[in-house]
C-alpha positions as CSV (number, residue, x, y, z in Angstrom):
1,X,-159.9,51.8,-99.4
2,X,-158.4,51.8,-102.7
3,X,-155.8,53.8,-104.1
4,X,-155.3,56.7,-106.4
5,X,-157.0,56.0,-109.7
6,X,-157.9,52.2,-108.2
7,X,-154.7,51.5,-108.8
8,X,-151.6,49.4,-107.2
9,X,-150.3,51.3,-104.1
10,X,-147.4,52.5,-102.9
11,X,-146.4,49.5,-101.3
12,X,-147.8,45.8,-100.4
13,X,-147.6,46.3,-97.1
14,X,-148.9,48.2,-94.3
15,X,-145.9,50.3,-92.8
16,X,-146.7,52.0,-89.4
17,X,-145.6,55.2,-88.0
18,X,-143.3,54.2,-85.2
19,X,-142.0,51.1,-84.4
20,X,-139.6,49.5,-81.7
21,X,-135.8,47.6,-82.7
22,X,-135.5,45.1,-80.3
23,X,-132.7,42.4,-81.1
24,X,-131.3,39.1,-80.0
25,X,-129.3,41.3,-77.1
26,X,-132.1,43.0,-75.9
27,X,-133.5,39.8,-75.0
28,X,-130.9,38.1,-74.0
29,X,-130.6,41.0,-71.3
30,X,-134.1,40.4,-70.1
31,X,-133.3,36.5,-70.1
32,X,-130.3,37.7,-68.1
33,X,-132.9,39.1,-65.3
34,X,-135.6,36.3,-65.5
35,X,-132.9,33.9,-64.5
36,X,-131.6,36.3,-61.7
37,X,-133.2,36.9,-58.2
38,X,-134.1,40.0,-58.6
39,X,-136.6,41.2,-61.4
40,X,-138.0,43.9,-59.4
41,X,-136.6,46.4,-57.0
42,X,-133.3,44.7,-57.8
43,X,-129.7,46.4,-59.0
44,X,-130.6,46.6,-62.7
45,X,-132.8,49.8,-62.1
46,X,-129.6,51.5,-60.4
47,X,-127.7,50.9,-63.3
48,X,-129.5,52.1,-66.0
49,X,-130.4,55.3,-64.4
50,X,-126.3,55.8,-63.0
51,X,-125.8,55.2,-67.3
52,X,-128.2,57.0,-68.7
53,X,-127.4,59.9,-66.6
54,X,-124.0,60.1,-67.8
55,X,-125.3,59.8,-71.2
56,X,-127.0,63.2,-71.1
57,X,-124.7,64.8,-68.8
58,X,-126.3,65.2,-65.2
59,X,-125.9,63.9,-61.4
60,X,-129.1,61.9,-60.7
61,X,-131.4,60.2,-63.1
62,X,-134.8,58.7,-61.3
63,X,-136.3,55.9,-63.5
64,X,-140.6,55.8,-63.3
65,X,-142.9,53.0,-64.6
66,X,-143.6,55.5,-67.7
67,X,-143.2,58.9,-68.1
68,X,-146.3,60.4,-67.1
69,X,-145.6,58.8,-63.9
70,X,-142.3,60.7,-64.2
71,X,-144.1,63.6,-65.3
72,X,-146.3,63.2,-62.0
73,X,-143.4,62.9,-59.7
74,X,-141.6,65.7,-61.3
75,X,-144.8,68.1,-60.1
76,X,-144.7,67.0,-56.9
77,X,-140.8,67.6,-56.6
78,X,-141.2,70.9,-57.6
79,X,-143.9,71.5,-55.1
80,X,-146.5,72.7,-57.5
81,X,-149.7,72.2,-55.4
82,X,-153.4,72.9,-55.1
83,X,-154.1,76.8,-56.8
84,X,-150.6,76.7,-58.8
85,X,-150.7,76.9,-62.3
86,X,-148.6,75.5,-64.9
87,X,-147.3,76.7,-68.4
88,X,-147.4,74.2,-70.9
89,X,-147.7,73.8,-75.0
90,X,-151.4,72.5,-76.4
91,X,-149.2,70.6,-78.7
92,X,-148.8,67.6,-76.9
93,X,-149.9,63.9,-75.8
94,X,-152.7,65.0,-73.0
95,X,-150.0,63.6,-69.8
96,X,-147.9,67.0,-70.6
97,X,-150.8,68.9,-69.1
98,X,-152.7,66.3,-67.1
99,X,-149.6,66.1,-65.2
100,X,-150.7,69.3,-63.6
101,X,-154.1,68.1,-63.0
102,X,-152.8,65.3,-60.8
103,X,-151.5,67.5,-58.2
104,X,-154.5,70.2,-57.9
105,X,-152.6,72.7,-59.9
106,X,-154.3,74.2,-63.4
107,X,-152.7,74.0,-66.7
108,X,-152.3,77.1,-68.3
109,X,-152.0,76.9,-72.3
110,X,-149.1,79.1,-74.3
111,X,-148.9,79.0,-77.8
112,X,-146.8,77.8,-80.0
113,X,-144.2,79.2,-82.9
114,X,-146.0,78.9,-86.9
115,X,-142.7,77.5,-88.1
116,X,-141.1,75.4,-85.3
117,X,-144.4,74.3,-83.9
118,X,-142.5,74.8,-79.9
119,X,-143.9,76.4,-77.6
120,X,-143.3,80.3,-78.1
121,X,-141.5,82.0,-75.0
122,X,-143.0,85.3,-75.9
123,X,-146.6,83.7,-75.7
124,X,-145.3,81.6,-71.8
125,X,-144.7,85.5,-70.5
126,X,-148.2,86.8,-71.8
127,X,-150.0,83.8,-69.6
128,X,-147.7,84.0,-66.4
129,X,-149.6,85.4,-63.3
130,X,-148.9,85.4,-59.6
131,X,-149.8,81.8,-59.5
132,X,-147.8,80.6,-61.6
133,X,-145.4,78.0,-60.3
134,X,-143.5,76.0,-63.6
135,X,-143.2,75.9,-67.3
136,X,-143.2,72.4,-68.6
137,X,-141.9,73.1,-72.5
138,X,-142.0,70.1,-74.7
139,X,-139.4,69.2,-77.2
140,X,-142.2,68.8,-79.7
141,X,-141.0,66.3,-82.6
142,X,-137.3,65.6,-81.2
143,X,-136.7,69.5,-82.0
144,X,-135.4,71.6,-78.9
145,X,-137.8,74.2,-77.5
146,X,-136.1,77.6,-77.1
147,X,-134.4,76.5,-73.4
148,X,-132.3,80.0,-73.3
149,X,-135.3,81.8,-73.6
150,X,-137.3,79.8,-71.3
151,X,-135.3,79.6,-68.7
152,X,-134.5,83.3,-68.3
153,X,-138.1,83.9,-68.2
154,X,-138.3,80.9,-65.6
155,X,-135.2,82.9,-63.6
156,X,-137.3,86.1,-64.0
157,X,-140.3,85.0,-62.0
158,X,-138.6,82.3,-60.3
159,X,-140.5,79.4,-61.8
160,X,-139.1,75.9,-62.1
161,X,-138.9,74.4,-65.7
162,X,-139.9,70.8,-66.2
163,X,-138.8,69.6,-69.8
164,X,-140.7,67.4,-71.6
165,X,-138.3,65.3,-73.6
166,X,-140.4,62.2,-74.7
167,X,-139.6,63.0,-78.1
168,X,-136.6,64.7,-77.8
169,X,-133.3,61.9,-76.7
170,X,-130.1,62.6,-78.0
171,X,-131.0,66.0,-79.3
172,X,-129.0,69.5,-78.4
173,X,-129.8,72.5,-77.8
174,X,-126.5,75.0,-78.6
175,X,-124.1,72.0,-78.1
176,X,-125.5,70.8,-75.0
177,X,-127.5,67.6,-74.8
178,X,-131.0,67.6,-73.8
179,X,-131.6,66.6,-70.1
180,X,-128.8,69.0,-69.1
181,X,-130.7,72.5,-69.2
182,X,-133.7,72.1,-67.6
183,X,-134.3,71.8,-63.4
184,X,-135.8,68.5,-64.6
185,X,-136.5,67.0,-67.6
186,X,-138.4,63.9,-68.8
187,X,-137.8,61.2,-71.1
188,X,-140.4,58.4,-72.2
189,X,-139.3,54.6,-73.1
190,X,-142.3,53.8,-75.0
191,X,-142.0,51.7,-77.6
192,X,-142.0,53.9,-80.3
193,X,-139.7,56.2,-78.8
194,X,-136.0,56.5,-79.4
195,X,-135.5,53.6,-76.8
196,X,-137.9,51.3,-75.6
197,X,-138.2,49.7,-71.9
198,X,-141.4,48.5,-73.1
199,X,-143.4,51.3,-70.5
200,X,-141.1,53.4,-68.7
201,X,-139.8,56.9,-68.2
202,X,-137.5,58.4,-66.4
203,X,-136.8,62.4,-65.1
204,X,-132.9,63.8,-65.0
205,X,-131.6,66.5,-62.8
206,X,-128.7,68.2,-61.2
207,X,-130.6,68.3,-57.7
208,X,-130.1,66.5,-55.1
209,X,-133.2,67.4,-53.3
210,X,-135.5,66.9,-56.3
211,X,-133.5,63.5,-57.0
212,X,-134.7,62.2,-53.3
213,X,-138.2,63.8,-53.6
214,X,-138.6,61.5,-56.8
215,X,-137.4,58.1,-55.5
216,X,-139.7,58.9,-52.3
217,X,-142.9,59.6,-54.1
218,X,-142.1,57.0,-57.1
219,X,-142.0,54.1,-54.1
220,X,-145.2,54.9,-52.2
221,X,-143.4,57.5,-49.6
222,X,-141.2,54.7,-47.9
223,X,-138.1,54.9,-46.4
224,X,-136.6,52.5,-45.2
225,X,-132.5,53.1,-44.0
226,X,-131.2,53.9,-41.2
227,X,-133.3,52.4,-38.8
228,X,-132.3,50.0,-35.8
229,X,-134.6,47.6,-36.7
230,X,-133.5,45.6,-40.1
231,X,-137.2,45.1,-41.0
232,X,-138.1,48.5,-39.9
233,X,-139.8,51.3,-42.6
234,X,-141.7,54.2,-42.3
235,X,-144.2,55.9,-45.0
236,X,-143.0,59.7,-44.3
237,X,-144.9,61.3,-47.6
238,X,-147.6,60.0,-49.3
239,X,-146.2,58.5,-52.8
240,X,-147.2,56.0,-55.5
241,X,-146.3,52.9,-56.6
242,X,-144.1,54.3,-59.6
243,X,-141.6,51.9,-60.5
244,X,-139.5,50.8,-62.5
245,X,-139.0,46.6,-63.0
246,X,-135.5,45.4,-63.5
247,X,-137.2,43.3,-66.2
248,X,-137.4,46.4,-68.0
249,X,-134.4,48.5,-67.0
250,X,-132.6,44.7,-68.5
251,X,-133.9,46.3,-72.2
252,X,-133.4,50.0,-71.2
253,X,-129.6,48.7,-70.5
254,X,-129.3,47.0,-73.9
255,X,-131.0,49.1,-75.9
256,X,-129.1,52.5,-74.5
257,X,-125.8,50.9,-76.4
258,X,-127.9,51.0,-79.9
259,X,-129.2,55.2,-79.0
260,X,-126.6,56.8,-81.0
261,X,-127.1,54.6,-83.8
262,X,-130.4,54.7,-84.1
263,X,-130.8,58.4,-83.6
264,X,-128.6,58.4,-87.1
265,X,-130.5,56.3,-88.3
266,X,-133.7,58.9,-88.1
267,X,-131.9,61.7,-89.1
268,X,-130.9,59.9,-92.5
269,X,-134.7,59.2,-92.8
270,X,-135.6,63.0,-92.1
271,X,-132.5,63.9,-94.6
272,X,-134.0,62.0,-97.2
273,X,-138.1,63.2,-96.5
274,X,-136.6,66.9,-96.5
275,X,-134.8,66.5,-99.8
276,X,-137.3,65.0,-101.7
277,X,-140.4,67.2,-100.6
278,X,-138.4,70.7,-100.1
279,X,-139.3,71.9,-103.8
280,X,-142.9,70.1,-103.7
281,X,-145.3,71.9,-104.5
282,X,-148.5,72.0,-101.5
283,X,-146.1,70.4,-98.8
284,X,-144.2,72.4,-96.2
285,X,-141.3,70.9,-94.8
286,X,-140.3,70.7,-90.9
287,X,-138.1,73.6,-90.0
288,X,-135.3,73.4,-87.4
289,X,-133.4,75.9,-85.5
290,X,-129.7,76.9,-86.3
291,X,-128.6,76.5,-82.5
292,X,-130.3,72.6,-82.4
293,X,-130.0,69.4,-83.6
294,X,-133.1,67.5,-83.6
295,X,-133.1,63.8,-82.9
296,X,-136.3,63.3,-84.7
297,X,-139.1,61.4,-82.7
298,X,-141.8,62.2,-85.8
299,X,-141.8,63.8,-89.0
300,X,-144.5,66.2,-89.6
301,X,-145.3,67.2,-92.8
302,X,-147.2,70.3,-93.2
303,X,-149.9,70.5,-95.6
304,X,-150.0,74.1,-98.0
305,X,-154.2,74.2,-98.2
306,X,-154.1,77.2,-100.3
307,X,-152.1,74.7,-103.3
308,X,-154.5,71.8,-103.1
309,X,-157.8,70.6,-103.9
310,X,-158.9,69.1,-100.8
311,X,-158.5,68.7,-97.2
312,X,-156.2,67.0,-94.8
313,X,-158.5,64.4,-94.2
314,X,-158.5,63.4,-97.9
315,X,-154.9,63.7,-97.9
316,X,-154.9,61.2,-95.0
317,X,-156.9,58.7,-96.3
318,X,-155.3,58.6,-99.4
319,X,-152.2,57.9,-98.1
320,X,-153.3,55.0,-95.8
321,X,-154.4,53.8,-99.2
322,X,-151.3,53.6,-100.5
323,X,-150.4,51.0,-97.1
324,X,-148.5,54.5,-95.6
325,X,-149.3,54.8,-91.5
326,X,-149.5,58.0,-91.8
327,X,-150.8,59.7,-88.3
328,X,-151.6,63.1,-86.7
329,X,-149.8,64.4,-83.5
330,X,-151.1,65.8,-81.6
331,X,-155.0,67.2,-81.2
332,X,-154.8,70.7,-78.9
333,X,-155.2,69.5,-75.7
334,X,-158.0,71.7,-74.3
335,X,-160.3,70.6,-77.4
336,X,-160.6,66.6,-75.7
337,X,-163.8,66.8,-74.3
338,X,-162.4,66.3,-70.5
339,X,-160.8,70.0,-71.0
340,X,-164.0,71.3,-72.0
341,X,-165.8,70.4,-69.0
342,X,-163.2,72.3,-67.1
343,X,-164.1,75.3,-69.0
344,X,-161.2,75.1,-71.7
345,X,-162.9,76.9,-74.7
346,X,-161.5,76.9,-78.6
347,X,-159.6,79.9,-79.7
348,X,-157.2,79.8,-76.9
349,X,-154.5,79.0,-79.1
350,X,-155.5,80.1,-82.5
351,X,-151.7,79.4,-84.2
352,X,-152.0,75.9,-82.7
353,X,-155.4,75.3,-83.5
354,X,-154.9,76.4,-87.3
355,X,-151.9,73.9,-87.5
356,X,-152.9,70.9,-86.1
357,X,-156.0,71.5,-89.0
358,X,-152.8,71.0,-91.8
359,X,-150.6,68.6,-90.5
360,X,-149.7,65.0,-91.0
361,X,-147.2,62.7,-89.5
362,X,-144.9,60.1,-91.8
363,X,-143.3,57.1,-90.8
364,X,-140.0,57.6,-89.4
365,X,-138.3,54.7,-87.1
366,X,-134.4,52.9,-87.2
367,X,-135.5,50.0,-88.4
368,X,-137.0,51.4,-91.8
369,X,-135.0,50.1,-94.8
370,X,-134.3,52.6,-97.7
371,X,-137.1,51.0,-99.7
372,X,-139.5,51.6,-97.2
373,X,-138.2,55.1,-97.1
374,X,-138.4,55.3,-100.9
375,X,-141.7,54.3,-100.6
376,X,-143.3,57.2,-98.7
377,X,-142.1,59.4,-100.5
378,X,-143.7,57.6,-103.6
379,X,-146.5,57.8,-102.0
380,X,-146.5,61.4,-100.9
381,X,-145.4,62.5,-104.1
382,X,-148.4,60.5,-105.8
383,X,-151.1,61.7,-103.4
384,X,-149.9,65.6,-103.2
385,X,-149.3,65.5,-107.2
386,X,-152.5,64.6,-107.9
387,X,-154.8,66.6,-105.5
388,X,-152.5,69.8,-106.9
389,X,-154.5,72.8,-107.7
């Protein structure tokens, strides 16, 4: 693929949309593990979750092998069960919705604000019915969804509110730090995430009750204290083998001493995107609440079709051209073809579904030097000046 005019891109090199910052710490801290007896089902795993629930303010955290495992166990907690149904935002990775799937319930679509991209509170009462049993809203982008809102609605019918935080770490929502508002709320260590425990996720709460549901279903229903017998256990639920390793919780540990900085670090990026497209002509750039603080998981540039020549996909293309990893998040989750065969039909969510046709995704990670920086915007500069009407 060549670039604009057949000429010399943006940059030499191939620069992806997300990336992990692991350093010589972070490995000595799984070394640390390797060399100890334990590297599964061992004291690291306590210790991450005791810190990282102290870093976003609640009683118990829960760590999972990823976070749709959390996601999973977070369902069952909350006792959503076979003929339940479950609010959730089409703009999402599938797991936000499939989530409810795994437990017999039905996931009920609501859609989302034309200028935040959240899930819009006005559309979660318009879909709520007497079956209704949660509202899972996702922090779409690192931005906050509208939590005061949601949770009234959620105190109005009784419903309990999952949070999807994958992208959303470090962020606030009116001063508070996300993982403190919701009954339970989600956060994903994948790699490209704002920490990394290579897979791994974990769900934070103020509950007791929910805190002990989780570690029960995450550890295939087996308790095992309190018994006469030292080698005694007994499976009293049936649960999953959803763990975490203390190979991993060794990074989690490491790299949860680096979250502050490199949450900076992507809001400098984001500063520097936002300044240098606000004025330009075709683009439209992210907008973020006066109440939140985003802590920027992507960057989604929105495309202004009525200003250029071509499509998206052209747009796209000529931006991997230029070596920029540009990407799209996320496709409506009732349009993937396993949604369809559950009767899920287009038109569901029209504000959604005329979005996702404009938008694009930039590189944004901690590890991105100011000339890689420099260099999408080159780039997006380049491509949107030229297909200009």
């Amino acid at each position: 693929m060549l670039a604009i005019h057949g000429g010399k891109p943006a940059r030499e090199n191939y620069l992806s949309y997300g990336k992990q910052w692991v350093d010589d710490n972070d490995i000595d801290s799984v070394i640390g593990i390797l060399k100890s007896p334990y590297i599964t089902q061992g004291p690291a795993i306590e210790e991450f979750e005791e810190k990282f629930a102290r870093y976003v303010g609640v009683k118990y955290a829960v760590a999972f092998s990823n976070g749709t495992a959390a996601l999973h166990g977070a369902c069952h907690a909350a006792g959503v069960g076979e003929g339940d149904e479950v609010i959730t935002s089409p703009i999402t990775f599938a797991a936000s919705a499939n989530c409810s799937l795994y437990v017999g319930a039905k996931p009920v679509f609501a859609d989302i604000h034309n200028d935040t991209y959240n899930i819009n509170p006005e559309k979660i009462e318009e879909v709520i019915s007497s079956k209704t049993k949660a509202i899972i809203p996702v922090d779409f982008t690192g931005q906050p969804a509208e939590m005061s809102s949601i949770k009234d609605i959620a105190n109005k019918h009784n419903l309990v509110v999952i949070e999807d935080a994958a992208h959303s770490l470090g962020a606030t929502y009116s001063g508070s730090k996300i993982g403190s508002l919701a009954d339970m709320t989600m956060f994903s260590f994948h790699p490209v995430k704002h920490i990394t425990t290579g897979e791994g996720g974990i769900i934070v709460t103020d509950s007791i009750e929910y805190a002990e549901k989780l570690r029960l279903f995450r550890s295939h229903g087996i308790i095992k204290n309190n018994f006469k017998e030292p080698w005694y256990y007994e499976m009293v639920d049936l649960g999953y083998n959803y763990r975490m390793t203390d190979v991993q919780a060794a990074l989690g540990l490491s790299q949860i001493e680096k979250l502050e900085k490199f949450i900076e670090l992507r809001r400098e990026i984001a500063q520097c995107y936002n300044e240098a497209f606000a004025h330009l002509p075709g683009v439209i750039i992210p907008n973020q609440l006066d109440c939140t603080e985003s802590s920027w998981h992507l960057y989604i540039l929105r495309l202004d079709t009525h200003k250029l020549k071509v499509n998206r996909l052209e747009i796209f293309n000529a931006l991997r051209a230029e070596n920029i990893g540009v990407h799209v998040h996320y496709i409506p989750v009732y349009w993937h073809p396993y949604y369809e065969k559950l009767g899920y039909k287009k038109g569901l969510c029209p504000i959604a579904e005329s979005w996702y046709e404009e938008i694009i995704t930039l590189p944004i990670f901690p590890k991105m030097s100011q000339k890689d920086t420099d260099s999408v915007i080159e780039a997006v500069n380049k491509v949107i000046e030229f297909y200009q009407k």
